[in-house]
Residue, then its C-alpha position, 0 to 999 in steps of 0.5 A: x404090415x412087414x418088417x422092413x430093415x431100417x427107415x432109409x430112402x433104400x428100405x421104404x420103397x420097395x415095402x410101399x411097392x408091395x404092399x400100395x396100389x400104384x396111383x394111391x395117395x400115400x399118407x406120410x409124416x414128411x420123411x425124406x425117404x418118402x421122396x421116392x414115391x412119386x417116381x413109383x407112381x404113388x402120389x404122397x401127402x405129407x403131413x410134417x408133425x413138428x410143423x403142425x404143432x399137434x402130438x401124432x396121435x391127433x395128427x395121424x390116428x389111426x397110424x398112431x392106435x395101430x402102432x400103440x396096440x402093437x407095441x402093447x400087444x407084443x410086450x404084453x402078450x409076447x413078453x418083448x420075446x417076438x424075435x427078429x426072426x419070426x415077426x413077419x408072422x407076429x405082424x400076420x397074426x396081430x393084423x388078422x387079430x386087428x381085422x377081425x376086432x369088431x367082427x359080428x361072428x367071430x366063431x367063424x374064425x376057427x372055421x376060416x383057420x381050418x379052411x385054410x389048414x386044407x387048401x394050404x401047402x404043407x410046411x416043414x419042419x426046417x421052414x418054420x423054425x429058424x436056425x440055430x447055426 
């Protein structure tokens, strides 16, 4: 997951770029910013939601419980207080937590954070919060 600036036709392609393998099929509702992904070697499969008579959580499940959790999660736990500035690390956070829902041994995931913690750069001060000018 990424924040991406708006919906646009300009937005969208470069974040399927980066985050798709080029050749998979790209499920999409239909959106005329999608029109691009052929030409990027994606393959798209739109599935138009107003067509299909069916509300988007029967449509699309899983984008629709990903999307609802989110929203659940940033406005309970975060209090609708996630600033634009920091959330790339909200989505990191709420996709790892999301990953590892059902996980068998979640008392590794303290042994995986400080595995981490070891084999990452250090990060200054300046890199982690934002500016204040």
């Amino acid at each position: 997951m990424a924040s991406v600036p708006d919906a646009s036709g300009r937005s969208l392609p470069p974040f399927v770029g980066s985050a798709v393998t080029p050749g998979s099929v790209v499920l999409t509702d239909g959106w005329p910013s999608h029109a691009r992904l052929p030409e990027l070697r994606y393959v798209p499969s739109a599935t138009g939601l107003r067509a299909s008579g069916d509300p988007a959580q029967v449509v699309m499940p899983r984008v629709h419980r990903v999307s609802s959790l989110l929203k659940r999660w940033l406005l309970g736990t975060h209090q609708g207080a996630a600033g634009r500035e920091h959330l790339d690390d909200y989505l990191n956070e709420f996709t790892l937590r999301f990953n590892r829902r059902s996980a068998r041994h979640r008392g590794l995931l303290f042994y995986r954070l400080l595995e981490q913690a070891v084999v990452t750069e250090p990060a200054p001060y300046g890199t982690l919060i934002a500016s204040t000018r």
